[in-house]
N, C-alpha and C positions, 0 to 999 in steps of 0.2 A: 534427749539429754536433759539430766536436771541439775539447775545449777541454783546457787544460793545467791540471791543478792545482798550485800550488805552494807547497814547506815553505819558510816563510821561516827562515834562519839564526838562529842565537843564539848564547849563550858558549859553552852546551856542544857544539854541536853541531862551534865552528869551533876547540874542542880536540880535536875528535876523539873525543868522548866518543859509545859505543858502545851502541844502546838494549838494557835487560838485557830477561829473559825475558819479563815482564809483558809488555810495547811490543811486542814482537817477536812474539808472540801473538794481541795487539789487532790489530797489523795485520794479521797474514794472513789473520784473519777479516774486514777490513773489504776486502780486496784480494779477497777468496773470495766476498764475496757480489756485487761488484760484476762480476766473473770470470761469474758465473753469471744475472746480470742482461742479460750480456751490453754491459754499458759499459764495462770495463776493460779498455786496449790493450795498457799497460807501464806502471813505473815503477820507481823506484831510488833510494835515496839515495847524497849525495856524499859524499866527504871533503871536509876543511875546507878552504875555501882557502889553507892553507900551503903544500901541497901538486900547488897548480895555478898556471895564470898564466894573464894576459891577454897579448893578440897586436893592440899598439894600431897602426893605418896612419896615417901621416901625408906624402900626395902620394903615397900606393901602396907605400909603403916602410915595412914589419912593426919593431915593436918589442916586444921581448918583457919583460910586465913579471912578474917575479916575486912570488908571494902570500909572505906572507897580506895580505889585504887590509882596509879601516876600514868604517866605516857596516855592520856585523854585520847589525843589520837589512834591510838591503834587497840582501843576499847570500842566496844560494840554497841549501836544506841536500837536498833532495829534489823530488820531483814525481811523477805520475801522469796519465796520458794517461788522457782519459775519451773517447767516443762515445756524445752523447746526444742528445736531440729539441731541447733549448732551454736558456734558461740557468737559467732556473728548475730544471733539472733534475739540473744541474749545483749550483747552490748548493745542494739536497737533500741530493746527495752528498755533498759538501761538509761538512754539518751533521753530518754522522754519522762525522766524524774522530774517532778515539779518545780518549779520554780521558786515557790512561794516558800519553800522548803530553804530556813537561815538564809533568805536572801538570792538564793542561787548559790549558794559558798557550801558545799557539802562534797564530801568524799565518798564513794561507792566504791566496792568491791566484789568482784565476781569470781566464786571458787564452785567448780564443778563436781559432784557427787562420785563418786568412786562408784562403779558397774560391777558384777560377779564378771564379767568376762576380764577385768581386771587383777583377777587371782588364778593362782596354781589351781588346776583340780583337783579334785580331793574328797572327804566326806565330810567336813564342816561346809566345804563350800556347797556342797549338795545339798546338803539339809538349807541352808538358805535360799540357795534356788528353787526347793519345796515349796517355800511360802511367799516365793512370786511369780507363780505360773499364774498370773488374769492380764486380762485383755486390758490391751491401753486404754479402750473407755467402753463403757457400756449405758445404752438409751435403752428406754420404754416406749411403745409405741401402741396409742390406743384406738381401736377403733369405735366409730359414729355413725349413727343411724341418720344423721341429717341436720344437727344441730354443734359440730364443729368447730366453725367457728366460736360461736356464742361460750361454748365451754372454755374453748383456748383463750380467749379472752377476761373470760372469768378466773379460771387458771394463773393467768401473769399479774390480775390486781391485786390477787390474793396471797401470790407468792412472791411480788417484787421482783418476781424474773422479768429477763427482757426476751416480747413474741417476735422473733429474730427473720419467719417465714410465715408467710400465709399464702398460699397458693390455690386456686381454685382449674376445675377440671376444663374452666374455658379458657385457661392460658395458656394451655399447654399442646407440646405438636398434635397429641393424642384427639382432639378438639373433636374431633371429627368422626368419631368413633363411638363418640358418648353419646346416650341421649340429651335434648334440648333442658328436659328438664334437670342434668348433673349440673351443669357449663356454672352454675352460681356454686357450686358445694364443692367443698375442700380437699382437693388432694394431696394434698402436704403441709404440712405446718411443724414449726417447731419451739421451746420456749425453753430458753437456756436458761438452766439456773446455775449458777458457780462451773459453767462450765461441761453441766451435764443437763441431757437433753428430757422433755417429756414433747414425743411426737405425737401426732396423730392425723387423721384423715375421716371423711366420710365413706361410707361403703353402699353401695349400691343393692337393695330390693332385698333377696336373700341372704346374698354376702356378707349381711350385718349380723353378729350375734353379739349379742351383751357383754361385757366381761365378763367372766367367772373366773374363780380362782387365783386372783393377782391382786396385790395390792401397791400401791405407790408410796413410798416409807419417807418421810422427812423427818428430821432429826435437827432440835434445836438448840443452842447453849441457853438462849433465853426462854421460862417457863410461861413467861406471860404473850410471848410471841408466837409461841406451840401453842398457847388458846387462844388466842385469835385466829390462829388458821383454822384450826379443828371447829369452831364452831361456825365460821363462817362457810367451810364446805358442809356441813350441818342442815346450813337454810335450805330448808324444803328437801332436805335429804333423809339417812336413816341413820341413827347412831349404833353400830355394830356392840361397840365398847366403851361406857363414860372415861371421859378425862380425867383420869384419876393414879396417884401414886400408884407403884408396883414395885414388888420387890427386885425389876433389872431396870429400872426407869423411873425417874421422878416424877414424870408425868407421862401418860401412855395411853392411847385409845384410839377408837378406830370407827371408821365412816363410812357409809357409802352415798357419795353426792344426787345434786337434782339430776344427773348427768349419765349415775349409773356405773361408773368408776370406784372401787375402794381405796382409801386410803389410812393409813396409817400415820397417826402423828403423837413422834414424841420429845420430851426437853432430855439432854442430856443425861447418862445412866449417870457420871462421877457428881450428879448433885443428889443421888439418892443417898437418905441418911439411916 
């Protein structure tokens, strides 16, 4: 189920009063665990409504009214997209808004997305159910000739994700099955970024072949953050594609690391000009 959570407005928020470091803090840790939980889709806060308008119809015909607007309270300062089993799960979340946030004095609100099994059937509603037929999540999973670990780890400094699993083939019931010289090498690992996984493992003798034909695709708002990764997976690697403007991406190129992995990295297409 997905449901919206939402900051309700106040004085200071629709002055435009900007959360200092504390706030700013609290949340990213509360955004981070939720990130890693795998419930958090998005979220943002607004400026005040001075700075916005409403676009009121009357017989089809738009009027534009200009903010700031009255009843502060029941104006909107932020929100946060969750994805979760139920609502109970959802008010959990919920309960665990920060503190630091106007003192503890804030109002939340939780409204749940509307589903297609929520409508008549029909052929509008089909054509929407068209363009959501994918799977609730989807991982990558690479394999390693023996250096696993070492990769996964490079991996998480480079992407800020969190290495959530590292498992090795001597921890497992299997133990016994392996040879002496696996029992140090990795059989599972995992490294959540925003909730989505890059697995992998080592493989055993033949069982190892190289990647081919896949690439690992990040996608960034910030341009200067998409080079920093790209040339960092770079070092001692081979650059497929310079990091370079393109006509569907601001910035776009492509890699293949010390590792033997492709990737792709680019900064958001809506900042191509």
């Amino acid at each position: 189920m997905k449901y919206m959570l939402m900051r309700k407005a106040d004085s200071d928020t629709e002055k435009g009063v900007l959360p200092n470091e504390d706030i700013l803090q609290a949340m990213a840790d509360f955004n981070e665990r939720m990130t890693q939980a795998g419930v958090f889709i998005d979220g943002d806060g607004l400026r005040p409504t001075s700075e916005g308008c409403r676009i009121q119809f009357r017989n089809g015909e738009p009027t534009v009214l200009q903010g700031p607007f009255e009843h502060t309270s029941e104006l909107l300062a932020g929100y946060s997209v969750l994805e979760v089993d139920s609502l109970e799960d959802a008010i959990a979340w919920a309960k665990q808004w920060p503190r630091e946030d106007a003192g503890g004095n804030v109002t939340l609100e939780l409204r749940r997305y509307f589903t297609l099994e929520d409508f008549e059937p029909g052929a509008a509603l089909e054509k929407h159910r068209a363009h959501g037929k994918l799977p609730r999540e989807m991982n990558v999973h690479v394999a390693f000739g023996g250096n696993c670990r070492e990769a996964m780890e490079f991996y998480a400094e480079v992407t800020a994700g969190t290495l959530e699993a590292m498992i090795t083939y001597g921890e497992t019931p299997a133990a016994e099955d392996v040879p002496a010289e696996m029992h140090d090498r990795i059989v599972h690992s995992s490294l959540n970024i925003r909730g989505r996984r890059l697995m992998g493992a080592d493989m055993a003798g033949d069982c190892y072949q190289p990647p081919q034909g896949a690439q690992v695709h990040l996608d960034y708002a910030d341009t200067e953050q998409s080079e920093r990764v790209f040339h960092a997976l770079s070092e001692e690697g081979t650059v497929i594609m310079p990091f370079e403007q393109t006509f569907w991406a601001h910035r776009f190129g492509m890699v293949q690391d010390r590792f033997g992995v492709q990737w792709m990295i680019s900064a958001d297409l809506e900042q191509c000009q």
